[in-house]
C-alpha positions as CSV (number, residue, x, y, z in Angstrom):
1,X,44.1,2.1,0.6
2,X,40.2,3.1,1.7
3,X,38.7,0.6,3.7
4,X,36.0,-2.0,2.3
5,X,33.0,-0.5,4.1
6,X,30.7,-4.1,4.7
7,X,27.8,-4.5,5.8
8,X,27.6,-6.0,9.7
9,X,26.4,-9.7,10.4
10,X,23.2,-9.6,12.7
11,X,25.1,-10.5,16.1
12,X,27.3,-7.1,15.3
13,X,24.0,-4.9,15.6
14,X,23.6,-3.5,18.9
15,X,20.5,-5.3,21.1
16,X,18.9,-1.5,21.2
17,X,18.6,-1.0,17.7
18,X,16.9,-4.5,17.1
19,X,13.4,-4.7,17.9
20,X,11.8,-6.9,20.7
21,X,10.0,-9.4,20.1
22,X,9.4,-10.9,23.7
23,X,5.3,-9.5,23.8
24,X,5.1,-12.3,21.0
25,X,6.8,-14.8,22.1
26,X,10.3,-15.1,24.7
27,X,11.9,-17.5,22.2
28,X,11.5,-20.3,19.3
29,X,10.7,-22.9,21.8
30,X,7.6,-20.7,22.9
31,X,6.7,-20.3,19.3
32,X,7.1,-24.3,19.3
33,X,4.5,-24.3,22.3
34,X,1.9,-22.5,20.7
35,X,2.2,-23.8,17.2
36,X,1.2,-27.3,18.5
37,X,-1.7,-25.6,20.6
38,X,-3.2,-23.7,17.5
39,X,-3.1,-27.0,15.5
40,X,-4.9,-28.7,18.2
41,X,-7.5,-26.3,18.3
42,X,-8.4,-25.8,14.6
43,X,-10.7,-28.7,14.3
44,X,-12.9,-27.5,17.0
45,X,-14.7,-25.6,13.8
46,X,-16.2,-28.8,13.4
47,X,-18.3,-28.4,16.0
48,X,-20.1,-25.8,14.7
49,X,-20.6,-27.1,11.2
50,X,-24.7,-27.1,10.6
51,X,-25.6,-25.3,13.8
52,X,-25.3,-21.6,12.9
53,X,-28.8,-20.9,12.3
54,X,-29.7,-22.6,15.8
55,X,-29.8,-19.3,17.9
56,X,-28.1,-16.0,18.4
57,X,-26.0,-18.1,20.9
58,X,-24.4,-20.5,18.9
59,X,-23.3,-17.5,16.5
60,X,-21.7,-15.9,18.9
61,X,-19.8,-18.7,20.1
62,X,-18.2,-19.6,16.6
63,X,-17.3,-16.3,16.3
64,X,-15.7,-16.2,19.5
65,X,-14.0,-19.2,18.7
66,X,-12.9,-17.9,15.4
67,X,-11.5,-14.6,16.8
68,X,-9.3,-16.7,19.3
69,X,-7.8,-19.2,16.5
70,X,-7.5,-16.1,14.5
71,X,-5.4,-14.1,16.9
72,X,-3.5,-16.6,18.1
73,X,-2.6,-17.7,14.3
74,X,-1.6,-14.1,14.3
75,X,0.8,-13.8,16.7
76,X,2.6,-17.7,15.0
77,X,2.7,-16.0,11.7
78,X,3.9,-12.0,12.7
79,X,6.5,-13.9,14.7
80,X,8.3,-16.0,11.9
81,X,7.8,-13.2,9.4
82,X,9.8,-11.0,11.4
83,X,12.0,-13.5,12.5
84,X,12.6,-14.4,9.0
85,X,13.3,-10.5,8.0
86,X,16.3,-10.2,9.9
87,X,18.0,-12.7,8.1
88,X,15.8,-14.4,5.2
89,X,18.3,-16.8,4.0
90,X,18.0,-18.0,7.8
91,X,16.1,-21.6,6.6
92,X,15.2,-21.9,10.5
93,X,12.4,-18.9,10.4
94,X,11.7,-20.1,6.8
95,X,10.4,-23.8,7.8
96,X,8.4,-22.0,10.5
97,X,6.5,-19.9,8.5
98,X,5.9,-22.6,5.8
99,X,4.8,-24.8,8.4
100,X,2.4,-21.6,10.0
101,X,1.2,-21.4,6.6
102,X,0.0,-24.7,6.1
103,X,-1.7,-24.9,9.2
104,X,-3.3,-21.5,8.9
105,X,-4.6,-23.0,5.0
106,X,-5.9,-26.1,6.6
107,X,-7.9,-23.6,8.8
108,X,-9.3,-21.5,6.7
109,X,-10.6,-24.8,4.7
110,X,-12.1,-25.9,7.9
111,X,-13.5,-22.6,8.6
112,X,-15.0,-22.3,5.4
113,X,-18.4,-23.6,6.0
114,X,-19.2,-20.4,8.4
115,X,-19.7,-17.5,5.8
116,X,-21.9,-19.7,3.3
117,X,-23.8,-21.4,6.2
118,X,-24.7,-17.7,7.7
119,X,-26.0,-16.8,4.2
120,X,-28.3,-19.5,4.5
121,X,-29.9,-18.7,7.4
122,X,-33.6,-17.7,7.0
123,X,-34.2,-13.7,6.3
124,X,-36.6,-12.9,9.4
125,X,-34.2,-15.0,11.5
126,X,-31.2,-13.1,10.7
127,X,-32.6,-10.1,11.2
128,X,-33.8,-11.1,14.3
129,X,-30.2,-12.5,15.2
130,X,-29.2,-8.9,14.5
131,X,-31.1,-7.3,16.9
132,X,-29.8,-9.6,19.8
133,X,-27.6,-8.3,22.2
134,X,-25.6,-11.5,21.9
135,X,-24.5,-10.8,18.7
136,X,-23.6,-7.1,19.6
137,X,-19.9,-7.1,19.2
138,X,-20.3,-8.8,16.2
139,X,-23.3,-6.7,14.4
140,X,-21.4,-5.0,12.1
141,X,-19.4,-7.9,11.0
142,X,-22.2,-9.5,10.4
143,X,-24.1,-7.0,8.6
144,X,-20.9,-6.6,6.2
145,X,-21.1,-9.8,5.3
146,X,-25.0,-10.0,4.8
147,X,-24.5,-7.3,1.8
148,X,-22.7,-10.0,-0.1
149,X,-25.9,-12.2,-0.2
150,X,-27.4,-11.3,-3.3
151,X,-23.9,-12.1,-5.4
152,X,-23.6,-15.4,-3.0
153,X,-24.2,-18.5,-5.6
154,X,-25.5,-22.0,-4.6
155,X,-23.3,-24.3,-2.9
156,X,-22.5,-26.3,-5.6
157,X,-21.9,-23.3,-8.0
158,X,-19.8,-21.6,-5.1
159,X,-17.7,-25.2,-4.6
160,X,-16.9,-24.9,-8.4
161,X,-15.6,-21.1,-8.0
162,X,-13.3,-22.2,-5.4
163,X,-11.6,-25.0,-6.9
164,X,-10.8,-22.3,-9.7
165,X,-8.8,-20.3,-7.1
166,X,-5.3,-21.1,-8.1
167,X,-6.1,-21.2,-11.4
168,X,-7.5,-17.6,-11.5
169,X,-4.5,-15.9,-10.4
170,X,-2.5,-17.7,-12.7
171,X,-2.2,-15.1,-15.2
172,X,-0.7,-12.8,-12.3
173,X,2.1,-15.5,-12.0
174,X,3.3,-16.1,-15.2
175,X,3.8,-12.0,-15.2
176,X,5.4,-12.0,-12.4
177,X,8.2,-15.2,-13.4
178,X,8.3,-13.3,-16.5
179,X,8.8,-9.9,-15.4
180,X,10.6,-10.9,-12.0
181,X,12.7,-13.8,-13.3
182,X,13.2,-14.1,-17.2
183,X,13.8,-10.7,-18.4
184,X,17.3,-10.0,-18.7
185,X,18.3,-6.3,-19.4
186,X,22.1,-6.2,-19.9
187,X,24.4,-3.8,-18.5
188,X,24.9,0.0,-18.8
189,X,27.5,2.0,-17.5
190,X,26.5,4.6,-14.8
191,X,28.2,8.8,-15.1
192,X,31.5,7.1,-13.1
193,X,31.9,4.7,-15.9
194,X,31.1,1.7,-13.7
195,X,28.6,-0.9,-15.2
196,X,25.4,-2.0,-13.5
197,X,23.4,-4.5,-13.9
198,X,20.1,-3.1,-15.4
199,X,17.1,-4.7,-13.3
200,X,13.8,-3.8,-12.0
201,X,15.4,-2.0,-9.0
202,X,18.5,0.0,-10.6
203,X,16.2,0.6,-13.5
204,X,14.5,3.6,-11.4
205,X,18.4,4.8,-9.9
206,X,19.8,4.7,-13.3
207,X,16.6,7.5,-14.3
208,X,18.1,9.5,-11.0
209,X,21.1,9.6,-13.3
210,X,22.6,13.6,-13.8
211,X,23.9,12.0,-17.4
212,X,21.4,12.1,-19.9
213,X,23.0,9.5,-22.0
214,X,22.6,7.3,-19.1
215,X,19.5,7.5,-18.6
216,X,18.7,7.5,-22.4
217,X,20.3,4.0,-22.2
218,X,18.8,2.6,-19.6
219,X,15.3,3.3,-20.9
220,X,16.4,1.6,-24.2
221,X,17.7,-1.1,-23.0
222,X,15.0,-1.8,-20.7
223,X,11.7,-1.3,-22.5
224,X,13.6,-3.5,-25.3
225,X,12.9,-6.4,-23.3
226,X,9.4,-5.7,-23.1
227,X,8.9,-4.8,-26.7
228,X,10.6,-8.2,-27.7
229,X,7.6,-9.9,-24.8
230,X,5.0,-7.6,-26.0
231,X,2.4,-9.7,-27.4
232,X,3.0,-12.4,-24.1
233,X,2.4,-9.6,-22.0
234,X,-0.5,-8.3,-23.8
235,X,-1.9,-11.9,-23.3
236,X,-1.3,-12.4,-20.3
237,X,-3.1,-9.1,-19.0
238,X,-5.9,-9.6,-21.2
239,X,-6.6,-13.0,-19.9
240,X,-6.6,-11.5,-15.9
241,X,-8.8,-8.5,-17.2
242,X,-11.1,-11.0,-18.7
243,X,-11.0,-13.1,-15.8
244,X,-12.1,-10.1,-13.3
245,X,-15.1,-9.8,-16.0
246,X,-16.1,-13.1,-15.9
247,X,-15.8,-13.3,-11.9
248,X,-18.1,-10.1,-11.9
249,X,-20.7,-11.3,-14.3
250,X,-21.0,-14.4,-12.6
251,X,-22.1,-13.4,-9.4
252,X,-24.3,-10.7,-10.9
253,X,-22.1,-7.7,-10.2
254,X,-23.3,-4.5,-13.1
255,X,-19.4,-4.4,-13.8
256,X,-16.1,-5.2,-13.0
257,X,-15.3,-2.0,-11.3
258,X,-18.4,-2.8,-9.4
259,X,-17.3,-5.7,-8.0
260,X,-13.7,-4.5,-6.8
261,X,-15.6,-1.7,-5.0
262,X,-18.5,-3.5,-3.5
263,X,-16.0,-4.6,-0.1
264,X,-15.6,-0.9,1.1
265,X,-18.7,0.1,-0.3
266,X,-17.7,2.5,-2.7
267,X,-19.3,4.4,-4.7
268,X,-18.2,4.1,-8.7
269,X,-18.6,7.8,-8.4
270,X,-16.0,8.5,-6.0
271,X,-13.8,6.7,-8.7
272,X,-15.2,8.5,-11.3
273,X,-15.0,11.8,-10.0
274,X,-10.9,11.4,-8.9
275,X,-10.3,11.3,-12.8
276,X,-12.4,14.1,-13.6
277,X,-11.0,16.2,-11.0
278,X,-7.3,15.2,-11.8
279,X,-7.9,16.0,-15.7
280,X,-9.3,19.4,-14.6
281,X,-5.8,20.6,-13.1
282,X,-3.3,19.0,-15.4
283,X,-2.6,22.6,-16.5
284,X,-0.5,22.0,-13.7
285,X,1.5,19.4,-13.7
286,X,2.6,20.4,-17.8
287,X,3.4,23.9,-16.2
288,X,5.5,21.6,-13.7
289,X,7.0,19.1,-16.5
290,X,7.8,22.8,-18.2
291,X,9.7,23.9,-15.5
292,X,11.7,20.8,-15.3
293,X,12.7,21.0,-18.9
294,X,14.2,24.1,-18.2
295,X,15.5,23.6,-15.0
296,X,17.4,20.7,-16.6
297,X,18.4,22.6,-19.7
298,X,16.9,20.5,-22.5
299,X,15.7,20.8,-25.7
300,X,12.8,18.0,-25.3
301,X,11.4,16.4,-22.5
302,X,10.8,13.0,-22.3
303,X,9.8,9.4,-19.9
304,X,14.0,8.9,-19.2
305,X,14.4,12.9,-17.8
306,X,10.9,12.8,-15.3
307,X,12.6,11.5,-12.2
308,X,16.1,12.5,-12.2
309,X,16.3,15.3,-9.7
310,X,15.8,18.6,-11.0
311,X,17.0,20.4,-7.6
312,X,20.3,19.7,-5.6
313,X,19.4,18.1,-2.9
314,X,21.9,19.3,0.5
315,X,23.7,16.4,1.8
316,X,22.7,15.6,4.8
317,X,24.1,13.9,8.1
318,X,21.1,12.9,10.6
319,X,21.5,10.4,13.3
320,X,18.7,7.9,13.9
321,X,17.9,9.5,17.2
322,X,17.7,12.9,15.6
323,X,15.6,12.0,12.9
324,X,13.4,10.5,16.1
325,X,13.8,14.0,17.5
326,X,12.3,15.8,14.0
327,X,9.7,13.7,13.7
328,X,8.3,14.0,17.5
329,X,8.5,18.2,16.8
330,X,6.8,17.8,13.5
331,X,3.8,15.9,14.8
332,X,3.6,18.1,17.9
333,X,0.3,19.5,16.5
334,X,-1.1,16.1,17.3
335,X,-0.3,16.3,21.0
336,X,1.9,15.1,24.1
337,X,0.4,11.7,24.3
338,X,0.8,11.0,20.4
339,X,4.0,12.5,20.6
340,X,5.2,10.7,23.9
341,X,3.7,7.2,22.6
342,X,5.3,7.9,19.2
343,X,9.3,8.5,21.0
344,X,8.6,5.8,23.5
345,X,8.1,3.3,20.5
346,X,10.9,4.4,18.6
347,X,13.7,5.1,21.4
348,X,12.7,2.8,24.0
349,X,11.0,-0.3,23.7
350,X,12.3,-1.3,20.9
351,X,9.5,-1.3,18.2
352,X,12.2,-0.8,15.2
353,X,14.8,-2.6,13.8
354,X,16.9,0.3,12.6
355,X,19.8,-0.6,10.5
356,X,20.8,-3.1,7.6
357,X,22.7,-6.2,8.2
358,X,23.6,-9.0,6.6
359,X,20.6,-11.0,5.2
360,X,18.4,-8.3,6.0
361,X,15.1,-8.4,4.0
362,X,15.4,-4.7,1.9
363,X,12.5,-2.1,1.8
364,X,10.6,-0.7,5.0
365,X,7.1,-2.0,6.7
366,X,5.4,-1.6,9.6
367,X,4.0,-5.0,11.1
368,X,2.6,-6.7,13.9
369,X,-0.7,-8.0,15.9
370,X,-3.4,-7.4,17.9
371,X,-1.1,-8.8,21.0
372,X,2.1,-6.8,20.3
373,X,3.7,-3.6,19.5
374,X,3.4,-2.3,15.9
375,X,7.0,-3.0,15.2
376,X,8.8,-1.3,12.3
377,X,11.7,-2.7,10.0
378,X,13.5,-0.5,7.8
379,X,17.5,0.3,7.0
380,X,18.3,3.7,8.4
381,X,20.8,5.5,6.6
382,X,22.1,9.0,8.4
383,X,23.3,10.5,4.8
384,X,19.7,10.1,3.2
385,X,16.5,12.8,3.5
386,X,14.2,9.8,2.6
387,X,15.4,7.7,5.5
388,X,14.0,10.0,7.8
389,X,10.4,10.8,5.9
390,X,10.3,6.6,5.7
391,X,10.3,6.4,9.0
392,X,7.6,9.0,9.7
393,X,5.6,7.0,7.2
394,X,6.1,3.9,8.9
395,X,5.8,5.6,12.2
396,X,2.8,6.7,11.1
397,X,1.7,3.2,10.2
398,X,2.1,2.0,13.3
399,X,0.8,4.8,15.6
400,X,-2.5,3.9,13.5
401,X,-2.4,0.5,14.1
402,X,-1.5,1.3,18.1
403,X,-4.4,3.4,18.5
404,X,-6.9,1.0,16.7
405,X,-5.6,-1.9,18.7
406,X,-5.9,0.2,21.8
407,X,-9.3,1.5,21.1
408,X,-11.4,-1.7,19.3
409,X,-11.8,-5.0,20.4
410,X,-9.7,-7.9,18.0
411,X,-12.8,-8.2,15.7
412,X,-12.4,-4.6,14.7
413,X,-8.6,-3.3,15.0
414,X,-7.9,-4.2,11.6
415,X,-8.2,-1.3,9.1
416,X,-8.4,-1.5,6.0
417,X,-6.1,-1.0,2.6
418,X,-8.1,2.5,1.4
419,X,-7.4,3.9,4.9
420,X,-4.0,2.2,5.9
421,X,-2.2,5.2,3.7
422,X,-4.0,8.1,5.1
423,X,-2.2,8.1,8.7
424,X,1.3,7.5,7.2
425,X,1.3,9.6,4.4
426,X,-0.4,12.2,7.0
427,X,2.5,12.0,8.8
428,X,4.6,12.6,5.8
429,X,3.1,15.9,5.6
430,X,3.3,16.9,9.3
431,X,7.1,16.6,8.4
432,X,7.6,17.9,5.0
433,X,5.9,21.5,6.8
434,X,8.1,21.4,9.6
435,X,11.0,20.7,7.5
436,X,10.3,23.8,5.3
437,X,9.8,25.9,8.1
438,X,13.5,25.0,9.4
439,X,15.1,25.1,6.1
440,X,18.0,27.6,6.4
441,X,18.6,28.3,2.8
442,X,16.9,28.8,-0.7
443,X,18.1,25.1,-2.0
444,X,16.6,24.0,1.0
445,X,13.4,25.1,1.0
446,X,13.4,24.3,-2.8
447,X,14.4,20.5,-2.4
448,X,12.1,20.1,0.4
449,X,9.2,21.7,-2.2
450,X,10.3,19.5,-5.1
451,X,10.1,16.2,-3.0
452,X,6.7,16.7,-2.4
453,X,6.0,18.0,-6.2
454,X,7.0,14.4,-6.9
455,X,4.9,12.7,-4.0
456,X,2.0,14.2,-5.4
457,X,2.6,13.5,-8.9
458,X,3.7,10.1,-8.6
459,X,1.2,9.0,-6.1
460,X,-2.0,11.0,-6.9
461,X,-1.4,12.2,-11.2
462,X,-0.3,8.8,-11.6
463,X,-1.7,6.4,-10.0
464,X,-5.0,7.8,-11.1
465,X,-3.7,7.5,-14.9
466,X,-3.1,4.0,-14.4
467,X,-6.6,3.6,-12.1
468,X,-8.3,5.1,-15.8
469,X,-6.2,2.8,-18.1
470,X,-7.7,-0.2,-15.7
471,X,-11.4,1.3,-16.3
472,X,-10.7,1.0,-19.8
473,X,-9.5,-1.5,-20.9
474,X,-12.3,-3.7,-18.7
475,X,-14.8,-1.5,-20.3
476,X,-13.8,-2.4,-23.6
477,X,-13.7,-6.4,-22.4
478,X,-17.3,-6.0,-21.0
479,X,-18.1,-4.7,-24.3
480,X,-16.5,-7.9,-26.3
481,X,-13.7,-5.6,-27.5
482,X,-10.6,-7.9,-27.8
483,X,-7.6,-6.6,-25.8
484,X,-4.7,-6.9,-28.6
485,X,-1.5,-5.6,-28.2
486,X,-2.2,-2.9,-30.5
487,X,-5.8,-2.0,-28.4
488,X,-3.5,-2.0,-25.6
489,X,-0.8,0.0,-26.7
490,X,-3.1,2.7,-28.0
491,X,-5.3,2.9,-24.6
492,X,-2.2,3.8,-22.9
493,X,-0.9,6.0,-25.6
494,X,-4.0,8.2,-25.6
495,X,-3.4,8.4,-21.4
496,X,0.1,9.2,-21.8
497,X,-0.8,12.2,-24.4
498,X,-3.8,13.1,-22.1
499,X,-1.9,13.3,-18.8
500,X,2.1,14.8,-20.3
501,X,0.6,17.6,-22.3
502,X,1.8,18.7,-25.6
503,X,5.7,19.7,-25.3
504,X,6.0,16.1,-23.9
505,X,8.2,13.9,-26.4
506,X,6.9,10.3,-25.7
507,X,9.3,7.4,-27.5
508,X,7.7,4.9,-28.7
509,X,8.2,2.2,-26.7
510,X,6.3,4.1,-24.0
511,X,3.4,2.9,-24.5
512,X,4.5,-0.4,-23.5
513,X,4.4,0.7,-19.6
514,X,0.9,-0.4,-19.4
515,X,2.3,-3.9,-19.9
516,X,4.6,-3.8,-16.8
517,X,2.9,-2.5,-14.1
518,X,2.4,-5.5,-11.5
519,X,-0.9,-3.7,-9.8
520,X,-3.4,-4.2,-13.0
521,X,-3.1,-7.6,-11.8
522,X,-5.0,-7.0,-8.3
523,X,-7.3,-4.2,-10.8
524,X,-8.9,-1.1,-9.1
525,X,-6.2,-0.9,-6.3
526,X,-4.4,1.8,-7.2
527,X,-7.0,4.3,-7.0
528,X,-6.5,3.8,-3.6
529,X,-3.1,5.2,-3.6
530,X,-4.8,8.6,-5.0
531,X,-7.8,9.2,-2.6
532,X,-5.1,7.9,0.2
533,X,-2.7,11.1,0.1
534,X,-5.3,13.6,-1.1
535,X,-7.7,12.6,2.2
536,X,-3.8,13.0,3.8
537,X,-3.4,16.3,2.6
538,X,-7.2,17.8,4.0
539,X,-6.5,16.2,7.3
540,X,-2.9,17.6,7.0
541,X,-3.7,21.2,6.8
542,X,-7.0,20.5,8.8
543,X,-4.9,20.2,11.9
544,X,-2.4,22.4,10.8
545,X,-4.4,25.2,10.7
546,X,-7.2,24.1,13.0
547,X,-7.4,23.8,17.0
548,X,-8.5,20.7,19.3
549,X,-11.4,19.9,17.7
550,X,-9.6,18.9,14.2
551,X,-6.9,17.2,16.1
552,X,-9.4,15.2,18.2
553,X,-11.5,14.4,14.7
554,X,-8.2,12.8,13.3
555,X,-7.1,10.7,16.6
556,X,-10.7,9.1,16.5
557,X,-10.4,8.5,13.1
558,X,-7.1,6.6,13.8
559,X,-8.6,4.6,17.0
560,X,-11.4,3.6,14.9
561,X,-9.8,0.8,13.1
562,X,-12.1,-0.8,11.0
563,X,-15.3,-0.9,13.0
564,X,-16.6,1.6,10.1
565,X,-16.8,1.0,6.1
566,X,-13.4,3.2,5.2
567,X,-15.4,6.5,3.8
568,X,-17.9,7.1,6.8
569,X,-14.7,6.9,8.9
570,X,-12.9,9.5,6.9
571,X,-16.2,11.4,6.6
572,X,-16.2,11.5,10.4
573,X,-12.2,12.5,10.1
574,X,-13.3,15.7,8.5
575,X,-12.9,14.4,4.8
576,X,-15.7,13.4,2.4
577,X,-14.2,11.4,-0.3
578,X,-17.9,11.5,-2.2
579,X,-17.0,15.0,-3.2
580,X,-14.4,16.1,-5.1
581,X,-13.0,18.1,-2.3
582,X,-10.3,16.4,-1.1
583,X,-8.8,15.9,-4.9
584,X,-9.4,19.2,-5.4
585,X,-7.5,21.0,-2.2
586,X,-4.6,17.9,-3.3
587,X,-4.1,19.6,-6.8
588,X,-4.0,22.8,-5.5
589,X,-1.9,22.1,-2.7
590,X,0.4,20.6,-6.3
591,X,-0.4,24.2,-8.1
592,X,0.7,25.9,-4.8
593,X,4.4,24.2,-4.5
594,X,4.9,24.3,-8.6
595,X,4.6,27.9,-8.3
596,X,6.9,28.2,-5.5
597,X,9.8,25.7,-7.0
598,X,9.7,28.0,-10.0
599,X,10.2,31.3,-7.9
600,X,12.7,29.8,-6.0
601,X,14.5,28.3,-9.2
């Protein structure tokens, strides 16, 4: 009889291929040391409570004092989160971060008075306070939060906005029991005859799925479940688009999009502009949805046959250290010190907890703090392509965040969400090119090509359909149209027509995606996702085909963390994101790969 292959306990995982987590703290009891030292210090706010608009002095001094509770709470909470990833039905790590957490919520309620009480302070005084040299480490924080002072409210206005906090995101909630916990989409037998438990997760293997009927099956049986919810679903998103219009319109913001893009000081052109540009090369990805109807020999194409893979993929056998090995050579362009930092990290001192155990939380992240490495967590497999390009991506992650940490002081080494997927998905590409420059055969090459056919359409084409279903629907709220089920349905519909093309057969249930996608809950995010890989793709080829000077651009842009708003640093990088460039060079790198795949299949 074969062996039951199991999956190890956490004491059966070699010490190497755990990370270390002695920069943070040598043990629990450490943790235990510091825990009671952070609560003793949060009070000391207090002291600063009315006295911000003293002198340049006193500023600086609260801010100093909030930077140390801050990255001290930092290194408490990174230490129990990772703790608690190893094993997350350990209850030990669990109680510590519950306990971090309340701590760190008691702070922040403390804290609160500071960002309200600097808006207050005179005009001609702050601006004076912004020309001291005291305040010079903290000038740009400060002038960030100065922009905000036009939507600030009164006190008492602002006091009633908070206390609505939790009740804001509860539409967000209810989804997420709902779609997380109370939907319950039967079984359906996989090509071996073996039944699965349809879920969120095996939802999107099931599509992977070389039997059609499979597939067919799964998509019935799971878009059921929504159809049965629709008109709770439809609610429930109406009432959190209404609620990001009434959160705009209340503190004056021209729109809802506005608003989402005021904190990285976006432009609603640059949003604008990633549609336009995306609808001007869909010629593309139907001449790509084409090809796969052919390439899968059927007589219509439709949503259950767009992610099962079109190309045989070669197996694959690649040791974690080898993988290490084809990462270092495909980021070579970078240079010996990335490249030297990069193998250190992963090989010897332990920033990555390599492989699955028992317990182990499931997914891949990179993670960590100002005062430690940028440690990685992830569940190698040596039989999967994707296990080695999710460590590049999570290598690339954390090479950002070692360069920023290195390079800014604590105020400023945190970067922010519109840049944080430029330098993994950067390093993506670095690997996907090297890859198809050592691919031995045809099917090689041709799997290689198709994987990142599907990046790009899944992350830039799609995304940005579901960034313009977000613009309208809160267009039509701001404009008093109701969002029914039927308004919503049709809204999607009309995207799904628009971005498919015509041989596309769309069931109709389809339109009923709109309904389940967890993002439109945290709206104009996803938008992100699209500018992230096409700024990824310029730098990409930038330093590909470039010389020092490219390569130097990009390492800046990583060691600038976020002591820039997110498109100056990019612009700096070599990539303008107020142009339609980058999209531009994205979708033709797409058109370029299509017309490969179909020469090669």
């Amino acid at each position: 009889m074969a062996k039951t292959k199991r999956i190890p306990g956490r004491e059966q995982i070699a010490q190497d291929d755990t990370w270390n987590l002695n920069p943070l703290f040598a043990s629990n009891a450490a943790w235990e040391r510091a825990f009671r030292q952070f609560e003793k210090k949060v009070p000391g706010f207090e002291a600063f409570r009315g006295r911000l608009g003293r002198s340049p002095k006193v500023l600086r001094a609260c801010y100093d004092f909030e930077a140390e509770i801050e990255r001290l709470g930092e290194r408490l909470g990174v230490y129990a989160y990772l703790k608690s990833s190893e094993n997350v039905a350990d209850s030990t790590y669990q109680g510590m971060l519950a306990r971090f957490a309340h701590v760190a919520t008691h702070a922040g309620e403390i804290a609160s008075f500071i960002a309200p009480e600097i808006q207050a302070i005179p005009r001609d005084t702050i601006r004076a306070y912004l020309k001291s040299e005291i305040l010079a480490p903290y000038r740009f924080s400060l002038e960030k939060l100065l922009r905000y002072r036009p939507y600030i409210l009164s006190k008492e206005e602002e006091r009633i906005l908070a206390m609505q906090g939790e009740v804001a995101g509860g539409p967000g909630k209810i989804f997420g029991q709902l779609n997380d916990a109370d939907l319950k989409f039967g079984f359906v037998k996989d090509e071996n005859g073996q039944e699965v438990e349809l879920s969120q997760s095996s939802f999107r293997s099931l599509l992977d799925s070389p039997k059609r009927s499979v597939r067919q099956e799964a998509f019935k049986k799971f878009y059921a479940q929504y159809d049965a919810h629709a008109h709770t679903l439809a609610a429930t998103l109406s009432t959190s688009v209404l609620q990001d219009v009434y959160h705009a319109k209340v503190r004056n913001h021209p729109s809802a999009l506005e608003a989402a893009l005021f904190s990285d000081k976006v432009p609603v052109e640059v949003y604008d502009q990633l549609i336009e540009t995306v609808h001007a090369h869909l010629g593309t990805l139907y001449r790509y949805l084409d090809l796969r109807k052919r390439a899968l020999r059927l007589k219509d194409l439709r949503a259950c046959d767009v992610y099962v893979p079109m190309v045989k993929t070669p197996k694959v056998h690649i040791p974690y250290a080898q993988a290490v090995d084809q990462i270092a050579a495909a980021v070579a362009p970078l240079g010996d010190e990335y490249v030297k930092t990069l193998r250190a990290g992963l090989l010897e001192h332990r920033w990555v907890d390599r492989y699955e155990n028992q317990g182990k939380r499931s997914g891949a992240y990179s993670y960590g703090c100002y005062d430690s490495p940028p440690y990685i967590m992830m569940n190698y497999k040596e039989d999967v392509l994707d296990g080695v390009f999710t460590l590049a991506h999570e290598a690339g992650h954390s090479m950002h965040s070692h360069h920023s940490r290195r390079s800014q002081p604590y105020q400023y080494a945190h970067y922010t969400i519109f840049v944080a997927e430029v330098a993994s998905t950067f390093n993506e590409q670095l690997l996907g090119h090297w890859m198809m420059q050592q691919a031995k055969t045809k099917a090689e090459r041709a799997s290689l090509i198709n994987k990142e056919i599907e990046e790009i359409r899944g992350t830039l084409i799609r995304q940005t359909m579901f960034a313009e279903f977000e613009k309208k629907i809160h267009t039509l709220a701001e404009a008093g149209q109701p969002l029914t089920l039927d308004v919503l349905r049709a809204e999607y519909r009309s995207l799904i027509e628009c971005y498919f093309g015509p041989n596309f057969v769309i069931d109709d249930v389809l339109d009923l995606e709109g309904l389940r996608i967890p993002h439109f809950y945290g709206a104009f995010y996803v938008y992100k996702y699209a500018t992230g890989i096409s700024a990824a793709i310029a730098l990409s080829q930038q330093v590909l085909q470039g010389g020092r000077t490219e390569r130097d651009r990009y390492l800046r842009f990583l060691q600038s963390g976020g002591a820039k708003f997110p498109l100056d640093q990019l612009r700096d990088a070599g990539v303008d994101l107020r142009t339609p460039k980058p999209v531009e060079l994205a979708m033709k790198r797409f058109e370029e790969l299509v017309v490969e795949l179909e020469q090669l299949i």
